[in-house]
ROKOLRO-340081 format. One record per atom (N, C-alpha, C): residue number from 0; residue in one letter; x, y, z. Coordinates in steps of 0.001 Angstrom, whole numbers, padded with zeros to 6 digits. Layout:
% residues N
+-----+------+---------+---------+---------+
!  nr ! rest !      px !      py !      pz !
+-----+------+---------+---------+---------+
! NUM !    a !       X !       Y !       Z !
...
+-----+------+---------+---------+---------+
***
This chain:
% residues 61
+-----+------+---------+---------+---------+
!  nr ! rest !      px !      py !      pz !
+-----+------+---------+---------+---------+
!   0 !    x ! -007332 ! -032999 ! -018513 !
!   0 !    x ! -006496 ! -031814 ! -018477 !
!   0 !    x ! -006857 ! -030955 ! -017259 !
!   1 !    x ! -005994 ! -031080 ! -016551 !
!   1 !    x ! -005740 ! -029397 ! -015396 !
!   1 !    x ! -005881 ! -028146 ! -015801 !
!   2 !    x ! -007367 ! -027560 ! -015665 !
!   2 !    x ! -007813 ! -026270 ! -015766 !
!   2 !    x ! -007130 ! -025060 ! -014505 !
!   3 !    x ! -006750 ! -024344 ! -015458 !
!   3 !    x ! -005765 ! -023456 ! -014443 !
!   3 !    x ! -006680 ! -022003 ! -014408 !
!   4 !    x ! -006942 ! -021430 ! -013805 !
!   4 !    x ! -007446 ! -020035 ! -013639 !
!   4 !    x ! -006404 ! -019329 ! -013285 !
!   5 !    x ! -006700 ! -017712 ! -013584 !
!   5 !    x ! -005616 ! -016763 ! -013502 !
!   5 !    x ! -006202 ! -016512 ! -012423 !
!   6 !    x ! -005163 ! -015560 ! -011746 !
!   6 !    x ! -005648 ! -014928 ! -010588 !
!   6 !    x ! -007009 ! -013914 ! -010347 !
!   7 !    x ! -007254 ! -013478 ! -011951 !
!   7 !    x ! -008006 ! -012521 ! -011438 !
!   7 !    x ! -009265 ! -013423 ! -011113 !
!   8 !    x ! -009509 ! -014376 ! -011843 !
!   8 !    x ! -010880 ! -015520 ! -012174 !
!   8 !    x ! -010846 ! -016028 ! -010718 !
!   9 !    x ! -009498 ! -016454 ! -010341 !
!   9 !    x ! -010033 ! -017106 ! -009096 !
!   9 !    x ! -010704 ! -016202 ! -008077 !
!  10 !    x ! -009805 ! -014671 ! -008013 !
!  10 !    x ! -010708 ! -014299 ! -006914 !
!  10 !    x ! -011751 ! -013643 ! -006814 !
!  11 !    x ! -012036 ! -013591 ! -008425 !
!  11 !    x ! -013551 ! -013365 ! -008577 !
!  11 !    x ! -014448 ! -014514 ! -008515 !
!  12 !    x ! -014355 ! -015727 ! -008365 !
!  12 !    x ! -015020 ! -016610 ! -007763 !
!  12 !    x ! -014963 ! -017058 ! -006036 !
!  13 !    x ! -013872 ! -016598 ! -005545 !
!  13 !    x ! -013439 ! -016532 ! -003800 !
!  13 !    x ! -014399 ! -015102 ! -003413 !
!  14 !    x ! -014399 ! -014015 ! -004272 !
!  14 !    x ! -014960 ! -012666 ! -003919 !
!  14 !    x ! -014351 ! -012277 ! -003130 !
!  15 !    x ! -012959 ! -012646 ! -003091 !
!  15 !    x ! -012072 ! -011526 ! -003007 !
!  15 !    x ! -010722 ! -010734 ! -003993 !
!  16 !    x ! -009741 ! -010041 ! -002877 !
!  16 !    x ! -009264 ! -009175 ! -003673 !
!  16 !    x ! -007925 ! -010024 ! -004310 !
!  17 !    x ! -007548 ! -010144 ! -005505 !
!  17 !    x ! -006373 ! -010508 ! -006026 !
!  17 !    x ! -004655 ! -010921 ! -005003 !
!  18 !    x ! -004643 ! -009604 ! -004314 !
!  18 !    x ! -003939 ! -009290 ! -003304 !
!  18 !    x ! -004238 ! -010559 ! -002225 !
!  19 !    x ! -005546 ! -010330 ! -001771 !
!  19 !    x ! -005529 ! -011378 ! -000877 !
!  19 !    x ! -005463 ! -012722 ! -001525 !
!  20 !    x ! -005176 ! -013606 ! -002658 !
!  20 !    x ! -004690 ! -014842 ! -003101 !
!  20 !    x ! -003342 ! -014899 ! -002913 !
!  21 !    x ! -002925 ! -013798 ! -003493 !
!  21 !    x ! -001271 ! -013341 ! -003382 !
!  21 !    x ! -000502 ! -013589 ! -001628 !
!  22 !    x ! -001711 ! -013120 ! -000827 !
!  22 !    x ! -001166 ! -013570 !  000957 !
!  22 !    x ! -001544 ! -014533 !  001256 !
!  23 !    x ! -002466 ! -015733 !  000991 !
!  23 !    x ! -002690 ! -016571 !  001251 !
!  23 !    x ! -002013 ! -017813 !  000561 !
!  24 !    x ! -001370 ! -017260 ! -000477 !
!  24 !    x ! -000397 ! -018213 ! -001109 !
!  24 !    x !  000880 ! -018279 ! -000372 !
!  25 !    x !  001825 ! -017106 !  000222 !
!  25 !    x !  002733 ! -016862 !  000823 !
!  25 !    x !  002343 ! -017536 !  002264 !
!  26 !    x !  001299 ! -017168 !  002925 !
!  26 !    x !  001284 ! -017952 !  004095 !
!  26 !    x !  000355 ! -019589 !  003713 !
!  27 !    x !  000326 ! -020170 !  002640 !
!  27 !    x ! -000200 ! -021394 !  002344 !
!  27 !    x ! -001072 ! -021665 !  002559 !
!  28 !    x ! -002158 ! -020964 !  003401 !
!  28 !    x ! -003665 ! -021139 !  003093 !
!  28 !    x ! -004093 ! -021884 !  001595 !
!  29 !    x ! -003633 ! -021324 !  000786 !
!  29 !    x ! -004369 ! -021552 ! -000744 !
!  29 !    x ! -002724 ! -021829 ! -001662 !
!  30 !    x ! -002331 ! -022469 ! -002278 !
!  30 !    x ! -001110 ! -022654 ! -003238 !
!  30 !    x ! -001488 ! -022173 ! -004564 !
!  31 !    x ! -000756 ! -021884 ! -005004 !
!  31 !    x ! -000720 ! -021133 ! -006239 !
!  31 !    x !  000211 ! -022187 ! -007146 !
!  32 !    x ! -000061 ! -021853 ! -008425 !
!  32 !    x !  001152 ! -022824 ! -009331 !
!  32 !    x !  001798 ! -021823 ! -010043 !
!  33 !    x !  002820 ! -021190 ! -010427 !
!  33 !    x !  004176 ! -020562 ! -010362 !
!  33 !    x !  003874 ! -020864 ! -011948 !
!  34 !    x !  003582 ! -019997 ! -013021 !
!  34 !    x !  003648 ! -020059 ! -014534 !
!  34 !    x !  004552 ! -019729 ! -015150 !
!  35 !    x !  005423 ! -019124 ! -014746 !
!  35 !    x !  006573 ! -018060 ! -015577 !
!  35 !    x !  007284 ! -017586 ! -014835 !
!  36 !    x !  008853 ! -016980 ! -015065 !
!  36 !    x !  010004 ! -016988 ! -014344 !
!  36 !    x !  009528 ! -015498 ! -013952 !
!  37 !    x !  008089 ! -014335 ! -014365 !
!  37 !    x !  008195 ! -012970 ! -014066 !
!  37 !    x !  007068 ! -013490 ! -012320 !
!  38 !    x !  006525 ! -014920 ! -012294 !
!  38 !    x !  006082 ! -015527 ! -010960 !
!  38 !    x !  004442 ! -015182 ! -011115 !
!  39 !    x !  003776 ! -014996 ! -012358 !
!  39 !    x !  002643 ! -015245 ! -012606 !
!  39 !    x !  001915 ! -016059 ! -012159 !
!  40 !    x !  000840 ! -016628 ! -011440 !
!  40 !    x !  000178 ! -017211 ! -010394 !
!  40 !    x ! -000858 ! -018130 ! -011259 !
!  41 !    x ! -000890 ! -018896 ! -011161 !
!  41 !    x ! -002257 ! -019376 ! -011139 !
!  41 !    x ! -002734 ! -020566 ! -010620 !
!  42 !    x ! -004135 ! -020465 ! -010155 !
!  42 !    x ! -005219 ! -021228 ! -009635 !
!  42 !    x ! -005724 ! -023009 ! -010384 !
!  43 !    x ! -005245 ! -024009 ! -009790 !
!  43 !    x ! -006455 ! -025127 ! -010279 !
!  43 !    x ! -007454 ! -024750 ! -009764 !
!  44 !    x ! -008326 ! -025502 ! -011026 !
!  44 !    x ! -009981 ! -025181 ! -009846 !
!  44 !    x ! -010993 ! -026230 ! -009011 !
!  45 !    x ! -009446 ! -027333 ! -009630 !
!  45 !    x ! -010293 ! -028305 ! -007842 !
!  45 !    x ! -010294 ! -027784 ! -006744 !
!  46 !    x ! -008751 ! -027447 ! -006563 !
!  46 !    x ! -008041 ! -026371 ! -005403 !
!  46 !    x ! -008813 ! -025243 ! -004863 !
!  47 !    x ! -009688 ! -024758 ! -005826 !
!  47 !    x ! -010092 ! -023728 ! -005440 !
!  47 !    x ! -012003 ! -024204 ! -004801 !
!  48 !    x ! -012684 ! -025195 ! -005783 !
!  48 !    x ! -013663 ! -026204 ! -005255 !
!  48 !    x ! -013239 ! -026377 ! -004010 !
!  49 !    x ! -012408 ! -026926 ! -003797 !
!  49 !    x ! -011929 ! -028174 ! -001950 !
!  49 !    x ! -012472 ! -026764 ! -001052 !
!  50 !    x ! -011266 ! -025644 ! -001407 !
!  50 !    x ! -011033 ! -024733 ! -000652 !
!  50 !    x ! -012248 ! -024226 ! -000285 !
!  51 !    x ! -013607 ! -023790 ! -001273 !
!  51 !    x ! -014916 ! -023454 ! -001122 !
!  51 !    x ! -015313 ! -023895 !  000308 !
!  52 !    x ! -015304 ! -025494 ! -000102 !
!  52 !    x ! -016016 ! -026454 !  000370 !
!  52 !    x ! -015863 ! -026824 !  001887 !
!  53 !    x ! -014252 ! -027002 !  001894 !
!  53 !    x ! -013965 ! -026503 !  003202 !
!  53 !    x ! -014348 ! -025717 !  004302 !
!  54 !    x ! -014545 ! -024264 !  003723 !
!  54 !    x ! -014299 ! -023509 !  004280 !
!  54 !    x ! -015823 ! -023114 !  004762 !
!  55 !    x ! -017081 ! -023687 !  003753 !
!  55 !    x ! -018317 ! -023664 !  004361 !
!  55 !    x ! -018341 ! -024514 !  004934 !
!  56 !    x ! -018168 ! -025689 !  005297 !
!  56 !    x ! -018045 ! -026921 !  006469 !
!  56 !    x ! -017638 ! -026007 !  007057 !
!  57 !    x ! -016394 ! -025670 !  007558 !
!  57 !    x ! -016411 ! -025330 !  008861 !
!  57 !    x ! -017018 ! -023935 !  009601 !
!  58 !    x ! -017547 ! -023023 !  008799 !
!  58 !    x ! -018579 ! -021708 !  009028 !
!  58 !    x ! -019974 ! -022657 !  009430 !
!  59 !    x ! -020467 ! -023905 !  009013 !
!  59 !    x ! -021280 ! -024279 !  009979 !
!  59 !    x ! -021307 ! -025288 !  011158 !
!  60 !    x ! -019958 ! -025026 !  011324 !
!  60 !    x ! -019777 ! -026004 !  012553 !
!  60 !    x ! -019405 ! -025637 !  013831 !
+-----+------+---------+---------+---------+
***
């Protein structure tokens, strides 16, 4: 089963602000999965693993 996090979980594990998932989804940095027709957001947390992982690879390179 696909563990989904809400927005607030994810960006309290990114340590950032809610808002900023919300712009990084719009410009596709990070995808969001679309829950409900009011456009409720939420996070897998492989997606959000890769994204970690990524993103320290390349801060030491």
């Amino acid at each position: 089963m696909i563990k989904l996090l809400r927005i607030r979980e994810a960006a309290e594990i990114l340590g950032v602000n809610p808002e900023t998932l919300r712009r990084w989804d719009r410009l596709g940095k990070l995808k969001a999965v679309v829950v409900s027709t009011r456009g409720d957001r939420r996070y897998r947390r492989e997606d959000i693993v890769n994204f970690i992982n990524i993103h320290q690879k390349n801060k030491y390179e």
